[in-house]
N, C-alpha and C positions, 0 to 999 in steps of 0.2 A: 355678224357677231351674235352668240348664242345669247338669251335671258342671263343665266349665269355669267357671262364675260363681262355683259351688259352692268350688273352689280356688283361686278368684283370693281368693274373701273369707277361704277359711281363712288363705292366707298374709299378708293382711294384716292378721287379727287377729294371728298369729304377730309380725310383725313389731312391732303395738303394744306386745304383752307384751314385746318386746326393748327397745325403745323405753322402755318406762318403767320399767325396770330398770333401766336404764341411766341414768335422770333419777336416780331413789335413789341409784346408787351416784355421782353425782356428789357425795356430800355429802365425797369426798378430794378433790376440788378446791373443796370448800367450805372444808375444813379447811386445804390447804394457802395458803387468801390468808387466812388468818387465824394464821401463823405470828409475824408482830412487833403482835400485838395487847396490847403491852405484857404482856409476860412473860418470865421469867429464863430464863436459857438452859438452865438442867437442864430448866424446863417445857417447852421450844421442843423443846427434845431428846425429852424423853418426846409430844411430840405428833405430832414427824415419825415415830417408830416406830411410835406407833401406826396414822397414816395407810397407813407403808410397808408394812404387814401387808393390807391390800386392795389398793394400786392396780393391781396387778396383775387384780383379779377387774374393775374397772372396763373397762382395756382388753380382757381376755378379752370384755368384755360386748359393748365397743363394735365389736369383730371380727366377732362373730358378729350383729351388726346391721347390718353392711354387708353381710356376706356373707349374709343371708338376703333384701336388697334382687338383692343382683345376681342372685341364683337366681332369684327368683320375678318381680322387676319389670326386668327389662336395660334401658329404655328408660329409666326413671329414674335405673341408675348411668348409662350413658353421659353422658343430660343432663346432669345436676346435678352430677357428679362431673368430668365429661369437659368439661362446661363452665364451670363457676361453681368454676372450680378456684383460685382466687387464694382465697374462703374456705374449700374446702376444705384448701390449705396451709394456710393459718394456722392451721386444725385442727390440722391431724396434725405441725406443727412445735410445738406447742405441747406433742402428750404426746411427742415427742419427747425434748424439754425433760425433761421432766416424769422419763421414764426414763433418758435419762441422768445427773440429779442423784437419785435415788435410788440407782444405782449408785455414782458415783463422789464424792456428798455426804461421806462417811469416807472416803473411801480414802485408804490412806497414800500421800505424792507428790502430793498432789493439788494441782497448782498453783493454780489460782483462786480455794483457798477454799471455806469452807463458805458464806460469807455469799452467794459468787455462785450457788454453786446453791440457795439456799432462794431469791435473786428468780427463779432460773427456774420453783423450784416453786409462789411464787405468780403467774408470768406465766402458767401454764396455768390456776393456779388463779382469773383473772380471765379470760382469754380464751377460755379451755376451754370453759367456761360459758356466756357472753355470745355466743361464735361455734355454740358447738350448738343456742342458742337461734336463734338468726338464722337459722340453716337449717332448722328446725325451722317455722319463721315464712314460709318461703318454700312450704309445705302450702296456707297458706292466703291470701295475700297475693300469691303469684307471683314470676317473675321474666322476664328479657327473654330470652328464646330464641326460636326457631325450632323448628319439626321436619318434614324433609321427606324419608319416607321410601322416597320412590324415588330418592333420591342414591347407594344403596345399589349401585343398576348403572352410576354413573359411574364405571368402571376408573380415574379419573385422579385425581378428588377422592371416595373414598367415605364421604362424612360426612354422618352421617343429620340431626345435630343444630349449631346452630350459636347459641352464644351473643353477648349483646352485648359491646362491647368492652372493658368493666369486667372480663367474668368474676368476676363474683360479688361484685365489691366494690361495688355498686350494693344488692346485699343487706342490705349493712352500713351504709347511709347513710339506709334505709328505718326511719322513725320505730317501724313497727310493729311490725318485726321485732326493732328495738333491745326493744321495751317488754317483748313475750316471752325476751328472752335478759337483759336485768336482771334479771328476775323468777324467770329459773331461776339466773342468780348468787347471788340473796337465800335462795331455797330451800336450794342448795348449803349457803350457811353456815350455814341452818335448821338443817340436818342433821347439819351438822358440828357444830353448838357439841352438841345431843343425842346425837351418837354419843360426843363428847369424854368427858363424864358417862357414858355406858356403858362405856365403855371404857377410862376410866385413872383408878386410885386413887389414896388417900394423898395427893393434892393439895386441898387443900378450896377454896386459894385460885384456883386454876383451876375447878373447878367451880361456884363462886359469877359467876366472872366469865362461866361457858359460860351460866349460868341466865339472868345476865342479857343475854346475846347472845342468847340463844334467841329473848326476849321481843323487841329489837329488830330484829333483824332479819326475826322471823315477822310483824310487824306492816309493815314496809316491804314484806314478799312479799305480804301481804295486801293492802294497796295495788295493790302493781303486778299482782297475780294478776285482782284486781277489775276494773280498767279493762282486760288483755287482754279477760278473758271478754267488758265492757260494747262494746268494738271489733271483737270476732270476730263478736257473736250483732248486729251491725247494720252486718254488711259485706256485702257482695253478692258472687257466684261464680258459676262455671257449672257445669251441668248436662249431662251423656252423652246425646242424645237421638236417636236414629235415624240414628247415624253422624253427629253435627252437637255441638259446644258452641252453648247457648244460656244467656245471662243470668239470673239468679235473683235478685231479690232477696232480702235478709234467710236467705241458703241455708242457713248456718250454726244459723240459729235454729229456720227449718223443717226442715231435720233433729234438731236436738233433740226437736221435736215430733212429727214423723212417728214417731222411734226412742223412746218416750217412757222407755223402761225405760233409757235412757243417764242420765236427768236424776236416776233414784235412784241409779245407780251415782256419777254425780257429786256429788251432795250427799252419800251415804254418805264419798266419800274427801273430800272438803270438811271436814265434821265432823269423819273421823278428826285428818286436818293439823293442823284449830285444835286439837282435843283432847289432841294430842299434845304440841301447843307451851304449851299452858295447864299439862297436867300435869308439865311439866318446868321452866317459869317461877314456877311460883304453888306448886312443892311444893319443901320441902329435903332429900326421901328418894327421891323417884322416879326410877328410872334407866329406864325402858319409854319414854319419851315418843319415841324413834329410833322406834321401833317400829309405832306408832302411826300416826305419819307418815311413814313410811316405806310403809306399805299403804296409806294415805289417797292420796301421791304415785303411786304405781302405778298405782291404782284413776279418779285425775283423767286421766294422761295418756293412759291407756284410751280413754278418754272423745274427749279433741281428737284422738285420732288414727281413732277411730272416725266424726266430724264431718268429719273432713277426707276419709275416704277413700270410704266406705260411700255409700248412696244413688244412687249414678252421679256423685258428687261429684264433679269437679276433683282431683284432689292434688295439684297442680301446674299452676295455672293460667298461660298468657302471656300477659304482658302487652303484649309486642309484637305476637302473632295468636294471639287466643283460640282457632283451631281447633290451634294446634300445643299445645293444653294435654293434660297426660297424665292420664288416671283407671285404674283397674284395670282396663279394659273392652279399651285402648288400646296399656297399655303394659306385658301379663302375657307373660312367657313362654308357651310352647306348649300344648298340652292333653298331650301326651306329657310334657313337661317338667316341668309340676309335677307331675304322675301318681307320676312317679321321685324329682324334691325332695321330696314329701311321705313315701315312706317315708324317705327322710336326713331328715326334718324328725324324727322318731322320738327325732336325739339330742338336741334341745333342751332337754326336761325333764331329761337328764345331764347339762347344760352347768349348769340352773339349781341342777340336785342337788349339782354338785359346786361350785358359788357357794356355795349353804347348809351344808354339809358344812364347806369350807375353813375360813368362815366361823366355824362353830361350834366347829371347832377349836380357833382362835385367843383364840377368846370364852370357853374352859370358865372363865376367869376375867379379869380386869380386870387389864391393863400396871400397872404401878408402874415407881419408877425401882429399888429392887431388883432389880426383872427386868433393866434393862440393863445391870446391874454383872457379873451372870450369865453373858448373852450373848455368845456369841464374835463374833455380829456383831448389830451396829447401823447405821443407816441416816442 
């Protein structure tokens, strides 16, 4: 393996680990579509505080997983960002959403209402999810682009990459892409109704009903988690091969096998997830079960991003002409350029420290609705 191969694959483990960080901390927009799941409004109140004490660490996350794509891979923001931008709005209007009814949810003067910003905070917390999943889905599944990198010296149009005319809402119409972005909405709530129980006391009747959300909604993810894996591991992809994509069947799966140490790290977070969701369903004391699956969720999405990227994989296949599909082989930055990104890559474990840090802060003990009578501000 060359120096360059060497930091294409650093940076796209880097980027996994961002990636599935970021899957975890979606369990605030788990929490936040589970705001009128029949519950009184002091509880509504104590669960949007609670939420409102990370969303912040989630966008911090989601930042810094853009911006370690645009360093290390340019060819895939331009594509997929630069083209397939109609899901990518829907994204980022969604935490847009999202931050401005955490801001202006209380505020005094607030015209619209609290009611109207908790539906905006479950509209990210439905689309948030369902839309990360669906690009997410586009690793392995594709979408319609082009890429023609001698455009680059047309003075008049210089646009290397050229999407089809949906721009990305073609992604969203894609069966398979939906079945991964349900399945990270269902997680999402997984996490949420677990973290709910870690993190707000003195309600027993919310944590009874979080137990029992736990249990169904981990079983609906378990479902829909099943049948991606059973579609990823018997789809076909292409493969990097002497300057050329070439067809692979089953590519998915033969990289499982070829990587075989993927398949314990997979069953290990497989386990953790159910174990986690068992121990907070099936117990009336256990507040760890976030936890649990929380590392189990990491530890999986490790996994399909290591499937998707590694090998000479595809990351990004097209489906309109397969040779414009991007692999890290294809679409990395310079050899000079990650040389320099990787020592700034240096602050990313300060990014995660001060996620765990904030975090722990906030956790030295469990929200009550005490705590908001306290509070100068609430959310």
């Amino acid at each position: 393996m060359t120096e360059l191969e060497l930091l294409q694959a650093y940076w796209w483990l880097l980027i996994a680990v961002l990636g599935a960080a970021l899957v975890f901390m979606l369990f605030v927009q788990g929490g936040q579509s589970m705001l009128y799941c029949n519950v009184s409004e002091p509880t509504r109140q104590l669960m949007v505080n609670s939420l409102g004490r990370k969303w912040e660490l989630t966008f911090t996350t989601l930042v810094v997983f853009g911006g370690a794509f645009f360093a290390s891979f340019p060819l895939f923001y331009s594509t997929s960002f630069g083209g397939a931008y109609w899901l990518w709005m829907l994204i980022l209007l969604s935490f847009v959403l999202q931050a401005v009814s955490y801001e202006f949810r209380r505020k005094r003067g607030n015209l619209y209402g609290t009611r109207t910003y908790d539906a905006f905070l479950m509209f990210n917390g439905l689309f948030g999810c369902v839309l990360l999943g669906v690009a997410v889905g586009t690793f392995f599944f594709g979408g319609e682009f082009t890429v023609t990198k001698t455009n680059i010296l047309n003075a008049g149009a210089p646009v290397i990459s050229q999407w089809a005319p949906s721009h990305g809402l073609e992604a969203i119409a894609c069966w398979k892409n939906l079945l991964l972005g349900v399945a990270v909405f269902f997680l999402a709530r997984t996490l949420a109704a677990m973290y709910f129980i870690n993190n707000i006391s003195g309600d027993e009747a919310l944590t009874k009903k979080m137990r029992r959300s736990t249990l169904v909604n981990g079983i609906i993810f378990a479902v829909l988690f099943v049948a991606f894996l059973g579609v990823l591991l018997t789809s076909d992809g292409l493969r990097y091969e002497n300057g050329t994509f070439v067809g692979v069947e089953y590519i998915y799966f033969n990289n499982l096998l070829e990587m075989w140490w993927l398949i314990i790290v997979l069953l290990i977070g497989v386990v953790a997830v159910l174990y986690g969701i068992g121990l907070t369903a099936f117990s009336s004391t256990s507040r760890a079960g976030i936890w649990w699956s929380g590392i189990g969720t990491v530890l999986a999405v490790i996994v399909l991003f290591c499937l998707a990227g590694y090998n000479s994989t595809a990351y990004l296949p097209s489906i309109t002409d397969p040779q414009s599909s991007l692999c890290l082989a294809n679409s990395s930055s310079s050899l000079f350029t990650l040389k320099v990104m990787s020592i700034v890559s240096i602050s990313v474990p300060f990014v995660l420290a001060y996620i765990a840090y904030v975090w722990y802060k906030m956790n030295q003990r469990p929200i009550s609705g005490s705590d908001l009578e306290k509070e100068s501000h609430s959310y």
